[in-house]
C-alpha positions as CSV (number, residue, x, y, z in Angstrom):
1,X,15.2,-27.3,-17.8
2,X,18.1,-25.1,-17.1
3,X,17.7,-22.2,-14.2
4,X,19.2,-19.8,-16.1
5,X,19.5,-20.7,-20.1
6,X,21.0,-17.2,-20.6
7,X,24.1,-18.5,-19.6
8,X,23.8,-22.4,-21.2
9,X,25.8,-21.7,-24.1
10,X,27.7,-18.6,-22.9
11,X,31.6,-18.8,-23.8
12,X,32.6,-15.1,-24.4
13,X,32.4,-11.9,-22.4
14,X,30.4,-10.0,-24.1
15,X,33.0,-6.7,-23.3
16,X,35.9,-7.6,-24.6
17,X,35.3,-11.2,-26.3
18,X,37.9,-13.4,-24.6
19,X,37.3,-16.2,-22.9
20,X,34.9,-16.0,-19.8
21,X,34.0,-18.5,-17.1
22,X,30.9,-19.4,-15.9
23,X,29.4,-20.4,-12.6
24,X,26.1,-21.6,-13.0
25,X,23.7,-20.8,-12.6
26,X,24.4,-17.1,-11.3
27,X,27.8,-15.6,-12.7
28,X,30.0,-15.2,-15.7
29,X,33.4,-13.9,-15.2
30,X,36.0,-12.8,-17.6
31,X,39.3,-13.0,-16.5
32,X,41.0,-10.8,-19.3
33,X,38.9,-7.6,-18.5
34,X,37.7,-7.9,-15.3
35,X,33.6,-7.9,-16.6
36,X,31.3,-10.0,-14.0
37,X,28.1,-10.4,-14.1
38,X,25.8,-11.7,-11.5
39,X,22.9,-13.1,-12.3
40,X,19.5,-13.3,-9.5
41,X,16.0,-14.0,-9.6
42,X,13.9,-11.7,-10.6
43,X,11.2,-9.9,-8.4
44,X,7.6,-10.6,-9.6
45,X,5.3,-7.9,-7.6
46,X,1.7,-8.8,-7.3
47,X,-1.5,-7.8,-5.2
48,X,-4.5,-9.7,-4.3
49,X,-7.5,-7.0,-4.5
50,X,-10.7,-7.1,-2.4
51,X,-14.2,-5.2,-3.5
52,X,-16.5,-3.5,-1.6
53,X,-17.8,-6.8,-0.7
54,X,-14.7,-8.3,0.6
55,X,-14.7,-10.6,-2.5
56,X,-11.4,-12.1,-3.7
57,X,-10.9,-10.4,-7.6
58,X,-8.8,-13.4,-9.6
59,X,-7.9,-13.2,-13.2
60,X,-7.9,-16.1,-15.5
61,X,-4.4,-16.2,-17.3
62,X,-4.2,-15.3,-21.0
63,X,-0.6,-16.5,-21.9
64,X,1.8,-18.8,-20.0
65,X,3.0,-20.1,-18.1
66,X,-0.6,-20.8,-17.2
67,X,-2.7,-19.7,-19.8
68,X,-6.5,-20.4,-18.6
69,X,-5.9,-20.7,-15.1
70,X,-6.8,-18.3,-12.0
71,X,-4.5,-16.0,-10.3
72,X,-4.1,-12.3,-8.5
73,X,-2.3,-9.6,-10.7
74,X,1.3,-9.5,-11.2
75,X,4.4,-9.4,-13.0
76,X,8.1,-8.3,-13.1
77,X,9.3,-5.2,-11.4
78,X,11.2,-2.7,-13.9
79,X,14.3,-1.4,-13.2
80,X,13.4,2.0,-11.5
81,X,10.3,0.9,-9.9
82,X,9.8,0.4,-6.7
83,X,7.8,-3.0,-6.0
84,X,4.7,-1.5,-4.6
85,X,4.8,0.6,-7.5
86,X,5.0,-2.5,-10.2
87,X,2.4,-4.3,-8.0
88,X,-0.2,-1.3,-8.6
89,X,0.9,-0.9,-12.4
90,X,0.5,-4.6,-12.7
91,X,-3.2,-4.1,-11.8
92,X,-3.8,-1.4,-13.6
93,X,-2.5,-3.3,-17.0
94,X,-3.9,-6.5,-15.7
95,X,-7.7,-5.8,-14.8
96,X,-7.7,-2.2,-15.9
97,X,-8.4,-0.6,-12.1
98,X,-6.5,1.3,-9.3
99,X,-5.9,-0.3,-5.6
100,X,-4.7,0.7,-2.5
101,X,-2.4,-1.2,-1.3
102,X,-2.4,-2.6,1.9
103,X,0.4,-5.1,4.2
104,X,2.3,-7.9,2.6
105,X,0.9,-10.9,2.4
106,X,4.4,-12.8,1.9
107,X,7.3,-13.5,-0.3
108,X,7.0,-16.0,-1.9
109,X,10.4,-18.3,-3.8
110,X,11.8,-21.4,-4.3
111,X,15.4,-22.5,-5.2
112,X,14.4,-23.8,-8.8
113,X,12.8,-21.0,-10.1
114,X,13.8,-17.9,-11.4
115,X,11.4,-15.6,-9.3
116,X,10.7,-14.0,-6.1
117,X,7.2,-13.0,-5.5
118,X,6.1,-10.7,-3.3
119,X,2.4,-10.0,-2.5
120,X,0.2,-7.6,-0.7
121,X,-3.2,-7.5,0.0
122,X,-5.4,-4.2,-2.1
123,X,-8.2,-2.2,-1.9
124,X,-9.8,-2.4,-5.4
125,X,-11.0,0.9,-6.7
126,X,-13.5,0.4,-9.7
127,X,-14.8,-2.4,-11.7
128,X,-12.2,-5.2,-12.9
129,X,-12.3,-5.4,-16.8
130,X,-11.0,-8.3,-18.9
131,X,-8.0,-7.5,-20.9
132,X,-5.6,-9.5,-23.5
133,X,-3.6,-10.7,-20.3
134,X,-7.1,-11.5,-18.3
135,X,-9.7,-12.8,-20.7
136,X,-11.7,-13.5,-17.2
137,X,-12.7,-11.4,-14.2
138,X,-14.1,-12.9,-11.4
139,X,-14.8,-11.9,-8.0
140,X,-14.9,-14.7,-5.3
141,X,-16.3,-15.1,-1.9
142,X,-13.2,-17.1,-0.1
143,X,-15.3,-20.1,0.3
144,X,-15.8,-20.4,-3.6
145,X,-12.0,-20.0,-4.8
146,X,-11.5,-22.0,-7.4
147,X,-8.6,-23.9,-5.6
148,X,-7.9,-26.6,-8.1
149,X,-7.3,-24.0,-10.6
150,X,-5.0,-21.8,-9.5
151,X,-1.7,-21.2,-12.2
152,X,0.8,-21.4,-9.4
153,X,1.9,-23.2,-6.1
154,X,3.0,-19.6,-5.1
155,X,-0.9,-18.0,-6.0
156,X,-2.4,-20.8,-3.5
157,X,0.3,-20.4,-0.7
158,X,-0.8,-16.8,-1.1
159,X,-4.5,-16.9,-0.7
160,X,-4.1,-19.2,2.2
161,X,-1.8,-17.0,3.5
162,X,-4.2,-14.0,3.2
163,X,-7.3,-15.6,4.1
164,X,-5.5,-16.8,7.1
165,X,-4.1,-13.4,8.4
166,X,-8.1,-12.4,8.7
């Protein structure tokens, strides 16, 4: 699978329509007007909640990439959001709640994938409730994460990374 198929069959600038180069997987460059675009990974904000309890609030995944499996809220920053800001929306659209947020847990990326994720612990405000993009809400005492479950390598590195920091 291609890093970035925006550019696989890319030929064109799509300014001027001459000719353009590309450099995958990152830039196309037209040499007749000047255009360049740069292309980066994208920034994926996310938080990991905690109740009153000190529980661990996970959602189970309602599309792909892993549909049915366990994760923390999250998703793409917009243009014109700050991160913290996408990470709280994110919650709010994933598991219907406010948090606080707290520190970062990490950034998270690897150089095969199209995503930088970054991840701070929260203060859940409310009760969790299921949605379309979480058809599951479940809070966990750390000991009882469901481990082998978990959507992505990043979601794991995360909770080990936060249960780890206390």
């Amino acid at each position: 699978m291609s890093l970035n198929p925006a550019l696989d069959d890319v030929r064109f600038c799509p300014r001027c329509g001459e000719g353009a180069t590309v450099e995958a997987p990152r830039l196309l460059r037209c040499l007749a007007c000047g255009y360049h675009a740069f292309y980066n990974p994208k920034p994926v904000a996310s938080a990991i909640p905690r109740d009153a309890s000190g529980r661990i609030v996970l959602l189970r995944r309602g599309f792909e990439p892993g549909a049915g499996l366990w994760t923390f809220p999250g998703g793409f920053v917009d243009l014109g959001e700050s991160v913290e800001a996408a990470a709280r929306r994110e919650v709010r659209e994933e598991i219907a709640i406010d948090v606080t947020l707290g520190g970062l847990v990490g950034v998270y990326s690897r150089e095969d994938e199209r995503v930088v994720l970054v991840v701070f612990e929260a203060v859940a405000h409310g009760v969790p409730q299921t949605t379309d993009e979480a058809p599951e809400v479940q809070a966990f005492a750390p000991e009882d994460i469901p481990w082998a479950e978990l959507a992505f390598w990043s979601t794991e590195a995360a909770l080990r990374d936060h249960l780890a920091s206390g």
